[in-house]
N, C-alpha and C positions, 0 to 999 in steps of 0.2 A: 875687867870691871871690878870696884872696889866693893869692899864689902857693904856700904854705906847705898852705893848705886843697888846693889841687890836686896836691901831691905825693904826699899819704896818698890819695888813690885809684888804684888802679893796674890794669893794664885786665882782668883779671879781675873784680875789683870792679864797674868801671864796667858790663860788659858784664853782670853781676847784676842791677844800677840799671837798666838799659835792658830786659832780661825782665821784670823786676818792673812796672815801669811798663805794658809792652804790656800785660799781663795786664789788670791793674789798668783802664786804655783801653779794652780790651775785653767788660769786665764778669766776666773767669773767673781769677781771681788765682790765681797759683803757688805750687809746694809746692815744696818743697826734691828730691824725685822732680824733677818737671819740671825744674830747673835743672839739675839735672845730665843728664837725658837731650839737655837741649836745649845743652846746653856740652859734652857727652862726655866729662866729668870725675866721679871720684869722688864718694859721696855725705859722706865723711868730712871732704872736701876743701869740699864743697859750706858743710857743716856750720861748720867755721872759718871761711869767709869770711863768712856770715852772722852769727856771734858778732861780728866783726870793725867789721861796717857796723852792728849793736843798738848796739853799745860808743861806733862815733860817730854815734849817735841819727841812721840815714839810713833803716833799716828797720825794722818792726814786722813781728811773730809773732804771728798769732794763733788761737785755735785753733778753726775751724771743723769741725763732725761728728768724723769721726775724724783728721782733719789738721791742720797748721797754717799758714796761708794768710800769706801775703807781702803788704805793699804800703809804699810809700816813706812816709816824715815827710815832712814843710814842708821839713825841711834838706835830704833827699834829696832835690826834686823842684828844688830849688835851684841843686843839685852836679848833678846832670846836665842842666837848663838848661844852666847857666853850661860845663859839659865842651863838649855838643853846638853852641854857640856859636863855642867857640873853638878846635873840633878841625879839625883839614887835613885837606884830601880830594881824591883826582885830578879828581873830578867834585864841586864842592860847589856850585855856583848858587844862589843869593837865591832866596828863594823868598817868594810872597805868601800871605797870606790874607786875601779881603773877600767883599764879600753874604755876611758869616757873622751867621746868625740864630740867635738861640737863645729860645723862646718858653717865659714863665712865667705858669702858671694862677694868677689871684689867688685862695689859699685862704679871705680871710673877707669876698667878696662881695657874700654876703646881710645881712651885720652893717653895708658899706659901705653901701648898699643902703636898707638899713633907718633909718641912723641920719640917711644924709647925702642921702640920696634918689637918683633917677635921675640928677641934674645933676650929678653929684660930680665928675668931672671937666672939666666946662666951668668949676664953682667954682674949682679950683685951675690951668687953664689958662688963666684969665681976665687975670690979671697976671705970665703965664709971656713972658720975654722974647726968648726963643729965638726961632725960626721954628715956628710951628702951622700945619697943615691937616688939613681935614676930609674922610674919606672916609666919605659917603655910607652908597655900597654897600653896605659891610665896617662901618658905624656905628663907625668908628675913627679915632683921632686920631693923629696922627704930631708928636714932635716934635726937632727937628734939631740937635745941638747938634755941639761943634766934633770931635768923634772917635765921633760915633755918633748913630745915629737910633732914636728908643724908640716905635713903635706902643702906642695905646692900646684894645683894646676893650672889652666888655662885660664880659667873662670871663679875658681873658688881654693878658698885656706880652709884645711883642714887641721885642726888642733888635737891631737890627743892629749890628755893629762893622764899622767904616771900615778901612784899607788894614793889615794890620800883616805886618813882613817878619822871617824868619828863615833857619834851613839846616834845619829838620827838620820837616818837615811832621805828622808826629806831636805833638811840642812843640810847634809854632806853634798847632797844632788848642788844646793844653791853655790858650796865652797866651791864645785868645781867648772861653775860658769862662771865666779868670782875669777877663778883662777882664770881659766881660758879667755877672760874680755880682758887680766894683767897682760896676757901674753899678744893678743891681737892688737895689742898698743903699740909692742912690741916690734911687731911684724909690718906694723903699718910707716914706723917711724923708717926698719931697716931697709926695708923695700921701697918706699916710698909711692903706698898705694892707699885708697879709701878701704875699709874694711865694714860692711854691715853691723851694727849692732842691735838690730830688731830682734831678736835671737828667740824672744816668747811670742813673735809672731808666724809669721809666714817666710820669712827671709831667712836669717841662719837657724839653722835645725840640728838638736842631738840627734847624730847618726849613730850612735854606737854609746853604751850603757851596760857595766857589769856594776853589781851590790852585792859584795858577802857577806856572810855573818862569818865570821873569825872564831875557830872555837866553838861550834856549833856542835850540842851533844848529837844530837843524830847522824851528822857528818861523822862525829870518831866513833860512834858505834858501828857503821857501817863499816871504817876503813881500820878496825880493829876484828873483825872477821877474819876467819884462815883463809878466804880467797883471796889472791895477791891481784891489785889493780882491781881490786873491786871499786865500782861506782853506779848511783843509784842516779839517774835522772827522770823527771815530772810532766809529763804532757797537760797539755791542758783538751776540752774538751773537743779541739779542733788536730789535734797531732800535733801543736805545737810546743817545743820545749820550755818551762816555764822557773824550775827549778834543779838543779842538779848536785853531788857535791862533789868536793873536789880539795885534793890532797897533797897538789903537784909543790905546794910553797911547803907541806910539810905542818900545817897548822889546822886543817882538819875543818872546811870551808864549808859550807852551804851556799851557794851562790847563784841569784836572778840575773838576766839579761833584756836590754829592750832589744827586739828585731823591729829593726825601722820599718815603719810602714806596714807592718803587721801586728803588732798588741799594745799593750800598753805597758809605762815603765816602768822599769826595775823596783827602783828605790817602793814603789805603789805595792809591789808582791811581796818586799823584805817587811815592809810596815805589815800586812795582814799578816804574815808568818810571825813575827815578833810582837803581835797581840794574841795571837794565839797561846801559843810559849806562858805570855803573861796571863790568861784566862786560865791554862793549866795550873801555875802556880798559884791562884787564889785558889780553885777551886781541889784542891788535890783532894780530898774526898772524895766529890764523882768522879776525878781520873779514875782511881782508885778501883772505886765499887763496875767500870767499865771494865778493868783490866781483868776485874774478879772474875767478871758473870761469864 
């Protein structure tokens, strides 16, 4: 983005762009009510900034039951990439995202199935150059290529995407569905099958979710201890693991996971733990007078 594109948003706007998006993320998109309740600003107020961000094609209105629901364009989701990248922050750490899965039901199957037979994928993975192995178990095939490994089974693709680093763990989450719907394009073209793209609904689902913090000082305090292979992990109030760290890359990690179908996601536990971090650093006084007493 040029520098000229980043002048015309100003952080009213931007802070628009970033409600908009959560919603949007979390499947319940925002009303022009919600932003202002959620900014503590005017509805009138509300109202101009949003003619403002239509005008340079970042937001769409649209009008769901008796409302009109919010959510970013392609240029928006671009402009706030590009902001969230390159804004300062007293606490901003590199952040990862990998073992990020995102599993797509092949819609036409039975047509595959039918036309090409059971072997259809040993046909087209026969002169696949990559690396192939064969699981058994799960009658699925894996195959490896240099930024991602694509599971094949019966019924469904499964996508893993490889290491990708940012500052926003929210964004980062959206790069690597970006990524994963480059790659099911991919898949659909070389295979020659339908692939779901409903992915925020009910139909393809993130099966798998790691977010570290890179560089996390509580991680290198812990792994600079004289116990060797020391590691601290975080249950939550159910016995389930929630945070743990981890040292195996050598960089001194703090790192969430989603367990499918059991809590809620990763990048959701990096954001509280890195507002935390950031409440410490304004307030270092009360840290302070805590650590005293």
């Amino acid at each position: 983005m040029s520098r000229s594109q980043q002048e015309v948003i100003n952080g009213t706007e931007e802070e628009i762009l970033r409600l908009t998006y959560e919603g949007e993320s979390k499947g319940s998109k925002k009303t022009q009510n919600d932003l202002s309740e959620s900014m503590n600003i005017g509805k009138s107020q509300v109202s101009r900034k949003l003619e403002t961000l239509e005008e340079k094609n970042l937001v769409d209105r649209e009008v769901e039951g008796c409302s009109k629901k919010l959510s970013l364009t392609e240029q928006g989701c671009r402009i706030l990439l590009s902001i969230s990248s390159s804004t300062p922050s007293k606490y901003n750490k590199p952040l990862s995202i990998h073992k990020f899965a995102l599993k797509f039901p092949i819609e036409n199957i039975d047509e595959v199935e039918e036309k090409r037979g059971e072997s259809w994928r040993q046909q087209i993975l026969a002169n696949k150059e990559a690396e192939v192995n064969y699981n058994q178990r799960n009658d699925s095939y894996s195959v490896k290529e240099s930024n991602y490994t694509c599971w094949i089974n019966r019924k469904n693709v499964i996508i893993f995407i490889e290491d990708i680093e940012g500052r926003d763990p929210i964004l980062l989450k959206e790069k690597a569905i970006e990524r994963a719907l480059e790659v099911s394009k991919k898949v659909e073209i070389e295979f020659k099958i339908e692939l779901s793209k409903q992915y925020s609904g009910i139909r393809a689902k993130v099966s798998n979710e790691h977010v570290a913090i890179i560089g996390d000082p509580f991680s290198k305090l812990v792994h600079e201890t004289d116990y060797e292979g020391c590691n601290i992990k975080i249950q939550d109030e159910k016995g389930r693991i929630r945070l743990w760290t981890d040292d195996s890359k050598g960089r001194n990690d703090l790192e969430a996971g989603t367990q499918f179908k059991k809590h809620g996601f990763a990048e959701e536990d990096i954001e509280t733990l890195l507002r935390f971090y950031r409440w410490l650093l304004n307030n270092g006084n009360f840290a302070n007078t805590l650590l005293d007493s």
